[in-house]
C-alpha positions, 0 to 999 in steps of 0.5 A, spaced: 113 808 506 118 813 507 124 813 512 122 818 518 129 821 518 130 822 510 123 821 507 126 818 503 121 813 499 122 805 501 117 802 498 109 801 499 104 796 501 097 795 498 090 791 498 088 793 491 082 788 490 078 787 496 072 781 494 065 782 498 068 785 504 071 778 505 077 777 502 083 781 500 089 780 495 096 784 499 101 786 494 108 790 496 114 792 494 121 796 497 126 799 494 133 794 493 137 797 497 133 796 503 131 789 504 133 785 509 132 791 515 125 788 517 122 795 514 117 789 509 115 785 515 114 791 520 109 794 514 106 788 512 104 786 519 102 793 520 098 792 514 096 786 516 092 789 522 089 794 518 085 789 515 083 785 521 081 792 526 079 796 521 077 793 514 074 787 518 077 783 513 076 775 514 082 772 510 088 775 506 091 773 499 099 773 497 101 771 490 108 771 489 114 769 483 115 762 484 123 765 484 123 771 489 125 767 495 125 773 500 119 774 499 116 767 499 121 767 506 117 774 509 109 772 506 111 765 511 114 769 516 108 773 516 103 767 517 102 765 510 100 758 507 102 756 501 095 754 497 098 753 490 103 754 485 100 756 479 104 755 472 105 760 467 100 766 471 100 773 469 103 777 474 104 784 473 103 784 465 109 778 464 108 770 464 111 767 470 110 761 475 106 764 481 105 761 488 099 763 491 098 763 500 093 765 505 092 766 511 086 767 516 087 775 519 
């Protein structure tokens, strides 16, 4: 993602793994400086529709760092159920304690 004025990069959003055409993992990031502006909810959800309208799939999953509570807040505000909170996980290459959601698209 890129502002419209300044192109400037804000951060991206991505389905890395899609499981049978069926189930897809989304994954994002923004840039420090622009959170709070509603920039992650407006991509997500456009995301979100992409994977439903075009993708055609059936569920999406999230899996977040148990202390990144803005994100947790956004993955809620998106639909998101918390399934499981899984201890020392790999996330990313480091060990950290991991909540798991879902969500039917």
């Amino acid at each position: 993602m890129a502002l419209k004025e300044t192109d400037e990069f804000i951060g991206d959003v991505t389905i890395p793994t899609i499981a049978e055409g069926y189930l897809g993992e989304i994954g994002y990031r923004f840039m420090r400086e622009h959170w709070g502006y509603g920039f992650a909810y407006e991509a997500v959800s456009a995301v979100i529709e992409h994977c439903r309208s075009t993708l055609h799939l059936k569920r999406l999953s999230a899996t977040i760092d148990n202390e990144n509570v803005l994100s947790k807040k956004l993955i809620e505000k998106l639909g998101f159920t918390l399934v499981a909170v899984l201890p020392e996980s790999n996330l990313m290459g480091r060990v950290a304690d991991v909540e798991y959601y879902s969500r039917i698209v």
